[in-house]
N, C-alpha and C positions, 0 to 999 in steps of 0.2 A: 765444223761449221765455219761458215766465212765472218771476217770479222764486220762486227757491227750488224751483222745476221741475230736477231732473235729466236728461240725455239719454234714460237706463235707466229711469226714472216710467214704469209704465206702460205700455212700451216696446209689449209683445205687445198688452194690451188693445186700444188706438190703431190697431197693425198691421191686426190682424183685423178691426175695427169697418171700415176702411178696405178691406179686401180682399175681406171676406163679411160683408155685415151682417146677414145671415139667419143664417148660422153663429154670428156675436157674438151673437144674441139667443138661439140655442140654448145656447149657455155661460151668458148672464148667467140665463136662465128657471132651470135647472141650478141654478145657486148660489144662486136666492131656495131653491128646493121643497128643499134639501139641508141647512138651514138648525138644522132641529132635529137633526138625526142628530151635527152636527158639534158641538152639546155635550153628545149623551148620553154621550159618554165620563164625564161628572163623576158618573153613574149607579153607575161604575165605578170609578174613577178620581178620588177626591174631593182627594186629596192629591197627584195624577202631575201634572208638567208640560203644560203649554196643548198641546191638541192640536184647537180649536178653528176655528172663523173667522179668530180673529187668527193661526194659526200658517201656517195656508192662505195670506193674506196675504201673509206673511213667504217664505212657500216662493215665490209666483210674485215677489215682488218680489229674491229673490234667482238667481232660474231669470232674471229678463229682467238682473241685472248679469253674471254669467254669460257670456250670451250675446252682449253689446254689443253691435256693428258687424256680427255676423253676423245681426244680427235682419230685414235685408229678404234673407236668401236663405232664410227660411221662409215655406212655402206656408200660404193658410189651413188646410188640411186639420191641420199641423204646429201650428200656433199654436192651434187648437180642441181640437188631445189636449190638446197639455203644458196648460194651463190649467185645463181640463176636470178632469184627472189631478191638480195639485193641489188642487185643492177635496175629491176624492174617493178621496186615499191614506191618509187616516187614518181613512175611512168604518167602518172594521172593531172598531176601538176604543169603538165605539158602540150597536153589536149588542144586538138584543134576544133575551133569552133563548131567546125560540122561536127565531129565527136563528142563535142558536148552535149551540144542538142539530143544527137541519136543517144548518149549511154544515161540522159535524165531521164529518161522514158522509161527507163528501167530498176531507176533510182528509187529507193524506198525512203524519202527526204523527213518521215515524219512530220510532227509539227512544230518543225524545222521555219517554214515559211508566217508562221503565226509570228516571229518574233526577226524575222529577217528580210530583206528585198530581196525577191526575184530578179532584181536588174543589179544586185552585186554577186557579177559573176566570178571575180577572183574570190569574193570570201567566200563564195559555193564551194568553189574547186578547193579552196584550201579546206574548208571545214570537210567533205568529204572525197579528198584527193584520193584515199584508198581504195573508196569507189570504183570511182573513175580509173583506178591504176588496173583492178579488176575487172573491168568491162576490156579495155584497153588491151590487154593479157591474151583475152576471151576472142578479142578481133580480127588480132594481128597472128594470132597463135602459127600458122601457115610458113609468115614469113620467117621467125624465129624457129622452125624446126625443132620444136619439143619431139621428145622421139613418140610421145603417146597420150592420148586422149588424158589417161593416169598422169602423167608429169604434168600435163600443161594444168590441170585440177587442182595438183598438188602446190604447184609454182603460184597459180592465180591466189590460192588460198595462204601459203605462207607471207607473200607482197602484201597482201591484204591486213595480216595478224598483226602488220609494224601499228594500227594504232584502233582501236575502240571495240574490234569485236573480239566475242567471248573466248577464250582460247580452250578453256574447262569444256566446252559445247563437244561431246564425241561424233554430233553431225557432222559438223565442218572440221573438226580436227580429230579425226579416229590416231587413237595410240598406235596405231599398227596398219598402217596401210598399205594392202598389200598391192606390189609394182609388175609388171608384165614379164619380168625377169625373175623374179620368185623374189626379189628382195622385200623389204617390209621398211616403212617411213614412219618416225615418229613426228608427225606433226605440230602439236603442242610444244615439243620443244624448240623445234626449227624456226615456229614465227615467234617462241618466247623469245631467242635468239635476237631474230632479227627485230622485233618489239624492243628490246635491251638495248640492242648497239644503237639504233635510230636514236634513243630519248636521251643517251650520255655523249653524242657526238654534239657539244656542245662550246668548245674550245675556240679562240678566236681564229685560227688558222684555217676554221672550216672555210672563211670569207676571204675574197682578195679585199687589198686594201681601202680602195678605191668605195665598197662599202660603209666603211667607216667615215665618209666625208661628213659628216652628222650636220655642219653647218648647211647642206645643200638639199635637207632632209625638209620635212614641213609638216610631217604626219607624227602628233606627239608620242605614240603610243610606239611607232618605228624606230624615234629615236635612242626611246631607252633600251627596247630592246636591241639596238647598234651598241649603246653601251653596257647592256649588260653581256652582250656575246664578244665584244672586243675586250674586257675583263675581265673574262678569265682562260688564264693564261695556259692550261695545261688541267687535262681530266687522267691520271693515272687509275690502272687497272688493277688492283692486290686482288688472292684470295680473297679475304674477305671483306674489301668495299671498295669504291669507288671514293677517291681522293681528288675534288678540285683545286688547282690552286690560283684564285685571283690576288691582280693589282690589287692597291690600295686604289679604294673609290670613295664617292662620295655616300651615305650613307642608304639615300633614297636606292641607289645604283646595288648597293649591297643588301637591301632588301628584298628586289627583284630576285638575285642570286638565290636567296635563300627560299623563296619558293620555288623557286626553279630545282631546288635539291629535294626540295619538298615534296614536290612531283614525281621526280625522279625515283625517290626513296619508295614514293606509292605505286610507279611501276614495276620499279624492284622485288615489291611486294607480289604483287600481283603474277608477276614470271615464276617468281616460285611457289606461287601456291598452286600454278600450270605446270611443273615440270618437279617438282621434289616431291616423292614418297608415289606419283601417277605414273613416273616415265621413268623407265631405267637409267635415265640422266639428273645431274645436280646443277644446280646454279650456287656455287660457293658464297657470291658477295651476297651479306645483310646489311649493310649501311652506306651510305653517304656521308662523306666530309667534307667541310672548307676549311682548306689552311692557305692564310696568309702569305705570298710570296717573299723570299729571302732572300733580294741576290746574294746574300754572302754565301747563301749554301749549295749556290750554282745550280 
């Protein structure tokens, strides 16, 4: 291994390229043409947290620490969604007006609008960006050359699982889906995956700096969350939990934090009651922590 090479580097990319190299050039073709979608969020979104390429990134490289040592009992079929699915779960947040329009019409908003405006269309898209990221998936499918009816299903629905819908549901997430090539996909784990990496990619690094200008900010609720995401400093990945480590802040700043772990913790929960003792796969981590930054222990 090369040095400063991880085991988890890349883990799935490596995999796949190795198991279907046709399949790997259908991802990587993917991720060039998907390119500009993944910063129109800033369209929208000029002051929201990176939901860009780098956060896509961020998402498969913490979907392959994750997964470690289970990574050779994924099929390519398996390693072409999850990938796939992170580059295109935040698709939604990026929408163009006309697509807005057209994928509401299809939109099951609840009563959703009883407690919100219709004319706040960035909180629509954000509150139901997965949606949107799904419809979106369902549109463009053509131009991304999913090789099959089945993958682009698969892909719409794992993009989808990063946040609210049921993942226990064997409608939308069959344990065993069978693929055109005789392979078989487990669902449930793929979006708990990608559900997982989305909600701990929370480190200040996900943002350039330029976010943090906080004095140039005017939206109270923006600011703190700018301080609470410039705060902490680093999310490490053990067995068994998830380790933040924030600055020293001020107290209000570090109460944010901790419901944010809060959260976290209840996603965590929630993946593995979708994927341990259901699916031939485990999700290791049961806890979240915060400790304290130490320069001295580098």
């Amino acid at each position: 291994m090369l040095p400063g090479i991880q085991a988890h580097d890349y883990a799935m990319e490596w995999r796949l390229r190795q198991a279907d190299p046709a399949l790997h050039k259908r991802f990587t073709d993917a991720v060039l043409a998907l390119q500009y979608n993944l910063s129109g969020y800033k369209r929208i979104f000029p002051e929201y947290t990176d939901h860009s390429n780098l956060h896509s990134l961020h998402v498969v490289d913490f979907c392959n620490q994750l997964i470690g040592n289970q990574i050779d009992r994924l099929n390519a079929d398996e390693l072409y969604i999850l990938l796939t699915a992170c580059y295109f779960h935040d698709t939604g947040m990026g929408i163009t007006m006309k697509d807005y329009s057209e994928f509401s019409e299809h939109i099951n908003f609840g009563d959703y609008f009883e407690s919100h405006s219709r004319e706040d269309i960035p909180g629509i898209i954000r509150d139901f960006h997965h949606e949107f990221s799904g419809r979106f998936i369902q549109k463009y499918a053509a131009l991304f050359e999913f090789p099959s009816v089945a993958h682009q299903w698969a892909i719409r629905m794992v993009a989808m699982g990063h946040r609210k819908t049921d993942l226990t549901d064997q409608r939308l997430y069959p344990l065993a889906l069978k693929m055109p090539g005789g392979n078989q996909v487990c669902l449930p784990y793929l979006a708990a995956l990608i559900r997982l990496a989305d909600e701990i990619d929370v480190a200040a690094e996900r943002n350039p700096t330029l976010l943090y200008d906080i004095e140039a900010l005017t939206d109270e609720k923006q600011i703190m969350e700018n301080k609470k995401v410039k705060a902490v400093r680093s999310l490490q990945v053990t067995e068994k939990r998830f380790i933040l480590t924030v600055d020293p802040v001020e107290e209000a700043v570090l109460q944010q934090i901790r419901i944010m772990a809060e959260k976290m913790k209840r996603t965590l929960n929630d993946c593995r009651a979708a994927v341990c003792g259901r699916t031939p796969y485990v999700i290791t981590q049961e806890d979240v922590l915060i400790e304290s930054y130490n320069p001295e222990s580098g």
